[in-house]
C-alpha positions as CSV (number, residue, x, y, z in Angstrom):
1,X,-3.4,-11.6,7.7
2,X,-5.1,-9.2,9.8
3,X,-5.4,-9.0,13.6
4,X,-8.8,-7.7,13.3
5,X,-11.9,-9.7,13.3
6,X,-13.1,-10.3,9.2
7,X,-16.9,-10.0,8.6
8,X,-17.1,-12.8,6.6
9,X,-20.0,-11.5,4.7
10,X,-18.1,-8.2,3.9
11,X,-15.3,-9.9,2.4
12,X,-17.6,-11.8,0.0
13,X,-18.9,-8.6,-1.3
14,X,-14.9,-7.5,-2.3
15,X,-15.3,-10.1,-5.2
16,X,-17.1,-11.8,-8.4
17,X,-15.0,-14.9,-9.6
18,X,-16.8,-18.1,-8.9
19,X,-15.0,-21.3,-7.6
20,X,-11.8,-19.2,-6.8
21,X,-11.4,-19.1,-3.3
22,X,-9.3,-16.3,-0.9
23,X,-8.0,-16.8,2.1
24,X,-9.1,-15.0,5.0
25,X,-7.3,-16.3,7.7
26,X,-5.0,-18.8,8.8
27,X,-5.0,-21.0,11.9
28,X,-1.3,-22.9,12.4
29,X,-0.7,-24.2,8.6
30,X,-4.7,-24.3,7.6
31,X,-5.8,-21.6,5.7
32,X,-9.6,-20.2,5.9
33,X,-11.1,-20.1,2.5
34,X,-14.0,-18.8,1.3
35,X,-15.2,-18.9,-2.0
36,X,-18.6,-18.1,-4.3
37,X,-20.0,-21.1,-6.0
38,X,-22.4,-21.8,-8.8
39,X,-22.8,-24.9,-11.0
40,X,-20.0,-27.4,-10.7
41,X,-17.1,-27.8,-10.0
42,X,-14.7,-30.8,-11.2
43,X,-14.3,-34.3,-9.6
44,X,-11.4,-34.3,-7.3
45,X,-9.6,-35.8,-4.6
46,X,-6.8,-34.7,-2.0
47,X,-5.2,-37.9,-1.7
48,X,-3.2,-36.4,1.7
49,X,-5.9,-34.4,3.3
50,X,-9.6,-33.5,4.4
51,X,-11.7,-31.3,3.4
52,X,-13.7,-28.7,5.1
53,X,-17.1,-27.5,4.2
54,X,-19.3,-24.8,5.3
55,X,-22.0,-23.1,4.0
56,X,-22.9,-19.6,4.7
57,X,-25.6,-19.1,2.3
58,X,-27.3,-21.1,-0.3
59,X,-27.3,-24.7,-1.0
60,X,-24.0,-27.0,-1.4
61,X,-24.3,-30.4,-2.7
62,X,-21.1,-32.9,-2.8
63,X,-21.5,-35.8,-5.1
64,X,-18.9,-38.5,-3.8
65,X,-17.4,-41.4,-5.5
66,X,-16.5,-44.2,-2.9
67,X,-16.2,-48.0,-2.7
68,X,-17.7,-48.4,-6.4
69,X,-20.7,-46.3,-5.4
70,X,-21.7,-42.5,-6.2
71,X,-23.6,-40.8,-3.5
72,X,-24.4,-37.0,-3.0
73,X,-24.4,-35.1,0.1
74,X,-26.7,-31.9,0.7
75,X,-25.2,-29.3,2.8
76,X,-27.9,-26.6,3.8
77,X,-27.0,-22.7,5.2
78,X,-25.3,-23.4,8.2
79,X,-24.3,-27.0,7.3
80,X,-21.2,-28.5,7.5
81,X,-19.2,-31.5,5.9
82,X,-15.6,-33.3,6.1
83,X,-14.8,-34.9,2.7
84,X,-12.2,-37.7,4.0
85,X,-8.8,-37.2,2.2
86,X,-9.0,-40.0,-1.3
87,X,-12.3,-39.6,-1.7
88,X,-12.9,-38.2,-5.2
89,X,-16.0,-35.4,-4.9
90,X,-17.4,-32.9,-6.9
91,X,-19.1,-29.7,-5.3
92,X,-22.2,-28.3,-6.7
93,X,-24.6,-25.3,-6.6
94,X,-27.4,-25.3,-9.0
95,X,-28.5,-21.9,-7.0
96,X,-24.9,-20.9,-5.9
97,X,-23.9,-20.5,-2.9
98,X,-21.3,-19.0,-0.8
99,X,-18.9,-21.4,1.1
100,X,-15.7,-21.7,3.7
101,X,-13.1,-24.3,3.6
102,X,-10.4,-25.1,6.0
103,X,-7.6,-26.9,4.3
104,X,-4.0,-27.2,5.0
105,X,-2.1,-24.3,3.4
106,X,-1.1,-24.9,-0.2
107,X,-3.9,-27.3,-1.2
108,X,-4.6,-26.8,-4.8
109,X,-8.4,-26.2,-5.0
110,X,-8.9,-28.8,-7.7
111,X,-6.8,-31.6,-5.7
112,X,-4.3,-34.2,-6.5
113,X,-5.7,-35.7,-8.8
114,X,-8.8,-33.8,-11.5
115,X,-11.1,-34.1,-14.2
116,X,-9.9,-31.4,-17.4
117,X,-10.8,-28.0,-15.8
118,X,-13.2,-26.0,-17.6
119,X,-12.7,-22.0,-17.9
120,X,-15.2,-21.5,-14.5
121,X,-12.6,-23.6,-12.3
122,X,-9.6,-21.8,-11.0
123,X,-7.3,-24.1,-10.1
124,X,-5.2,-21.9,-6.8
125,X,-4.4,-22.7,-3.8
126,X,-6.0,-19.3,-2.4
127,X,-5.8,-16.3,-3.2
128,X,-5.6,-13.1,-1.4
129,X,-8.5,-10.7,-0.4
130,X,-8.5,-7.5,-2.1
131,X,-7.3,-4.5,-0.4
132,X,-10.3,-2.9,1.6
């Protein structure tokens, strides 16, 4: 990590891969991920954590599966959303998008627990920025 402040927009410009998120900072054991997005991800759940959501451009939706029910969430620019740990979720962006998450460090992106991952999904738990 750096001890220089990170234009967040900047670093999203230093790479392509969708659904593959690097880490940007970290605060105590949480790392700072953010991460382009388009289409969906998989259903998922951290069955030990939260997670964080927030979205710096584009449209986010989170379908979640709880209590028997499906509901889906719409997260706006500027919008953010806590997906209590155990609840399975799948994050979408017909339009793409560009996201951060805050997650304890080592979270694998596609959870505990996963639908089979297609070749869009990385499944990481972060990984670096390149090199400016």
């Amino acid at each position: 990590m750096t001890e220089r402040p990170i234009d967040l927009h900047a670093a999203l410009r230093t790479f392509d891969d969708l659904w593959s998120p690097r880490v940007v900072a970290r605060v105590n054991d949480h790392d700072v991920r953010i991460a382009k997005v388009h289409g969906d991800h998989v259903w998922h759940a951290h069955d030990d954590t939260d997670e964080f959501f927030l979205v710096l451009d584009g449209e986010l939706s989170i379908a979640l599966r709880e209590a028997g029910t499906e509901r889906t969430v719409v997260l706006p620019e500027g919008a953010v959303f806590v997906v209590p740990r155990g609840i399975e979720h799948r994050p979408s962006a017909p339009g793409g998008a560009s996201i951060l998450m805050f997650e304890p460090s080592g979270t694998l992106s596609v959870g505990d627990r996963h639908d089979d991952l297609p070749a869009h999904v990385d499944a990481t738990t972060g990984r670096p920025l390149p090199p400016a």
